[in-house]
N, C-alpha and C positions, 0 to 999 in steps of 0.2 A: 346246228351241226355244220361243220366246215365240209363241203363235197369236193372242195381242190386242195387240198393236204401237200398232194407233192407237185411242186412246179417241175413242170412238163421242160424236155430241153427246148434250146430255140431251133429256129430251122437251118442253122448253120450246120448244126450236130448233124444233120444226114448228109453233109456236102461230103464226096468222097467214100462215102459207105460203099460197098459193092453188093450187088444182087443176091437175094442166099441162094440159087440157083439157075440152073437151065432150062427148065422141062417147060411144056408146052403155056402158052398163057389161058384163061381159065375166062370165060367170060358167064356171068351172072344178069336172072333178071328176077330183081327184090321188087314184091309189089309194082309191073312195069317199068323200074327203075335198072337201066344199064350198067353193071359194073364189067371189069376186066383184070383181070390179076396179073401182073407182069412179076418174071424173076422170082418164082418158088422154084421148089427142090423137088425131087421123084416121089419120096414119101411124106409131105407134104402137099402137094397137090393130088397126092392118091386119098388121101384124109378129107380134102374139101371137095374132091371128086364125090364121094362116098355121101358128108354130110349134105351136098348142093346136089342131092341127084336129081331132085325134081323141080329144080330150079336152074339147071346148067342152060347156056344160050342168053341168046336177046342181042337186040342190035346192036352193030360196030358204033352208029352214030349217036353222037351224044353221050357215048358210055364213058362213066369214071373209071379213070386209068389210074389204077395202085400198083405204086413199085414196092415188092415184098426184098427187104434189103436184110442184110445178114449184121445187127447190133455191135457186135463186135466184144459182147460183155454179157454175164449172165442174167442181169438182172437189169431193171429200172428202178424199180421197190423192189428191195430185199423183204423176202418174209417173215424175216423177224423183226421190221420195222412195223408191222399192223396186229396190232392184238386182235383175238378173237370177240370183243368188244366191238371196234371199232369197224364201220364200214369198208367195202372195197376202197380200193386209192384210187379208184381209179380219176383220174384229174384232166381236168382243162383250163387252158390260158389261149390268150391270142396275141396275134403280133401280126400287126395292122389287120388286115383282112381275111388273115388263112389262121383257121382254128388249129390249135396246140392241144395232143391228149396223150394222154401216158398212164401206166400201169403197173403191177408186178413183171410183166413179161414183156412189153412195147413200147415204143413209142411211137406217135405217128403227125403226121401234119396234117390236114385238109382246107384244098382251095375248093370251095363250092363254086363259084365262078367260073372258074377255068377246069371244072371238072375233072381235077388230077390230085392224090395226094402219095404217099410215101408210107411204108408201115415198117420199121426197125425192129425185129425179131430179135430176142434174148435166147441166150443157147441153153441157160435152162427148162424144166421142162415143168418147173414147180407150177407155170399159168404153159398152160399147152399150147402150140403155136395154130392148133385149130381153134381153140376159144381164143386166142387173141384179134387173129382175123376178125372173128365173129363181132370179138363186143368193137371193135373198129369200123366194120361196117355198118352196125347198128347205129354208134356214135353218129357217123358219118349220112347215112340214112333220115338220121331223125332231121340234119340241119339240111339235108339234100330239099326233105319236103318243106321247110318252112319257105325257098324261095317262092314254093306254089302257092302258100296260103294252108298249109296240110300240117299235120300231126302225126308221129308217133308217140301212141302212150301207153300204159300201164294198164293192158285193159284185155281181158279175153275175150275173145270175138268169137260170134259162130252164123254161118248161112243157115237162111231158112227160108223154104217157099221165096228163093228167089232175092232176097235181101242178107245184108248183112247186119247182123245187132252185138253191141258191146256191151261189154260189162266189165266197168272202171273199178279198182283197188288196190289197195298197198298189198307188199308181202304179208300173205296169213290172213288177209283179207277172202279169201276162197274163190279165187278164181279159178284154179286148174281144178278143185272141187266141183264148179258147178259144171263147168265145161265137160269133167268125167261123169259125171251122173246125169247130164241132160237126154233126153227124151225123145228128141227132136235134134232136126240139121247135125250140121256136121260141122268140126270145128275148126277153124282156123287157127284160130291159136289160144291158149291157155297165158298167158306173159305179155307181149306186145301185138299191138296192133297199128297197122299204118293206114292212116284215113289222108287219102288223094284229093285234092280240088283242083274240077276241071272244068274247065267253062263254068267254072262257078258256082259248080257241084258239088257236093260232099260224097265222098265211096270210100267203103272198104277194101282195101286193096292189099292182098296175099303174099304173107311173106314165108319164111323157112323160121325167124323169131319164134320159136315155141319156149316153154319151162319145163315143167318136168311130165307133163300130160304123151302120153307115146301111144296111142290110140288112134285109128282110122287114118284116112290118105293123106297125103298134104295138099292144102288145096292152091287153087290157080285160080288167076283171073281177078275182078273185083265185081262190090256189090252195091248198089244204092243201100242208106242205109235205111235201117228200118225202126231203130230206138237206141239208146245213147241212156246205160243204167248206171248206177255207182250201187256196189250191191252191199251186203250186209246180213251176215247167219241168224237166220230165225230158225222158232218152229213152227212157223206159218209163212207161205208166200205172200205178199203182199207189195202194192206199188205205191207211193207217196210223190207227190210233188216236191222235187229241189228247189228252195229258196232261192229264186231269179240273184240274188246277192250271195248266193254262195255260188252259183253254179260256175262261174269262172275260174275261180279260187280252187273248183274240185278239179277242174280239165288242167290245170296248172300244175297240182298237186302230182298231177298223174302224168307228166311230159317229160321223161328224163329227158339227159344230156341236154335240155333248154331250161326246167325252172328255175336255174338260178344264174340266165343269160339274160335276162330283160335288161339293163342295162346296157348291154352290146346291140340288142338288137330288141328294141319296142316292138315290131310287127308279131313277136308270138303273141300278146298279150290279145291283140286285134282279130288275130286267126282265129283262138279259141272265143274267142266273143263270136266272130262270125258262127261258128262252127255249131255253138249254142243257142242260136238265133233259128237256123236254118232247125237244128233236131235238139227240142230241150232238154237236157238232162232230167233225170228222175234216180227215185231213190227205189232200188228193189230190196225186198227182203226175202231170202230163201230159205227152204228146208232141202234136206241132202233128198228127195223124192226124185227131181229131176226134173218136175213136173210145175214147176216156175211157168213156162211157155200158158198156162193157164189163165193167169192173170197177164202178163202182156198181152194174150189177145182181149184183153178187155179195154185195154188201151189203146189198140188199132180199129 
């Protein structure tokens, strides 16, 4: 499957753009991670006011600085260029160091280095200019962690007695299922999860990334972890060991906006090795009871 369909503009395209607006700048904190939003409009930033409510603040220092700039065009991908067949467009290229991505509704650049990038908002509304933010910082997020050694992946996460434990799968793979029928803790996220390494450590660390799970608080802070599943719908709970030669291959599987960047940059393939090393993957198998947490404590 091709994931970069439509080449992204170069970084020339934003020279001259102007701000889409005035209103105050917006600062974010993803999983400990600083963001700042420069140059949104009144009702736009009352949108990501709303959706970042429990993640608004975090430090000036260090924070990535996003210029929200006004496209000039309604579209990037027209929506009659992508069948309902075919995956989002959403794409990426690079040009030298600073990553290139684009969409139905964006374009944007990011320099992870220099912790600043640019986001070009389309004036249509067919991709809404709060989800375009969105999957931009997530973009933007996933490569933010890899300078630490960390991961965002494909995986629902939930605290429990003090830990954090995932649970890795594709769409329709039942994650926001188990995460709504679980028993136990409380959830962080149903969709992505961002796993932090700090001094060397591996943690679950809290983001606003949800799916379609809209249940209990959103949570803060991070968690050592406590198990690392890739799950699987039964009629019986059960826990299996991951074939040490597949387990890379699954954390892979499961890391958008990087699995298909190894080439640019080798170091993801070495993170999720580490990452695998420190908490081995396992194979869960569920029933909708919720009552999973049964047989993991078997394995603690």
């Amino acid at each position: 499957m091709d994931l970069n369909r439509f080449l992204p503009p170069p970084r020339s395209f934003f020279v001259g753009l102007s701000e889409r607006g005035n209103a105050a700048s917006l600062a974010l904190d993803i999983g400990g991670l600083a963001f700042r939003l420069i140059g949104s409009d009144g009702p736009l930033r009352e949108s990501l006011d709303e959706r970042y409510a429990a993640f608004l603040g975090g430090s000036e220092v260090g924070a990535f600085r996003i210029r929200l700039l006004d496209a000039g065009k309604d579209h990037f991908v027209a929506p009659d260029q992508v069948s309902r067949d075919n995956p989002h467009p959403l794409s990426m290229a690079w040009e030298a160091n600073v990553l290139l991505v684009q969409s139905f509704g964006f374009a944007g650049w990011i320099d992870v280095k220099e912790r600043r990038g640019e986001l070009a908002l389309g004036r249509d509304e067919f991709e809404k200019a709060t989800w375009c933010v969105e999957n931009y910082l997530r973009v933007c997020t996933a490569w933010r962690v890899v300078e630490e050694g960390g991961a965002l992946l494909h995986a629902a996460s939930l605290a429990h007695e003090g830990k954090g434990y995932l649970f890795l799968g594709a769409s329709g793979s039942g994650k926001s299922t188990l995460a709504a029928s679980s028993r136990c803790g409380e959830v962080i996220s149903d969709d992505l999860t961002l796993v932090r390494r700090r001094d060397g450590a591996f943690r679950v660390a809290a983001t606003p990334f949800r799916g379609t799970y809209l249940g209990g608080r959103p949570i803060r802070g991070d968690f050592p972890i406590g198990g690392m599943y890739r799950i699987f719908k039964a009629s019986r709970n059960r826990v299996e060991p991951c074939p040490r030669n597949h387990a890379v291959a699954d954390l892979l599987a499961a890391a958008p906006f990087v699995v298909d960047q190894l080439n640019h940059d080798p170091r993801i393939l070495s993170h999720l090795k580490a990452l695998d090393a420190s908490h081995p993957l396992s194979y869960l198998h569920f029933n909708l009871e919720g009552d999973f947490w049964n047989v993991l404590a078997l394995e603690r």
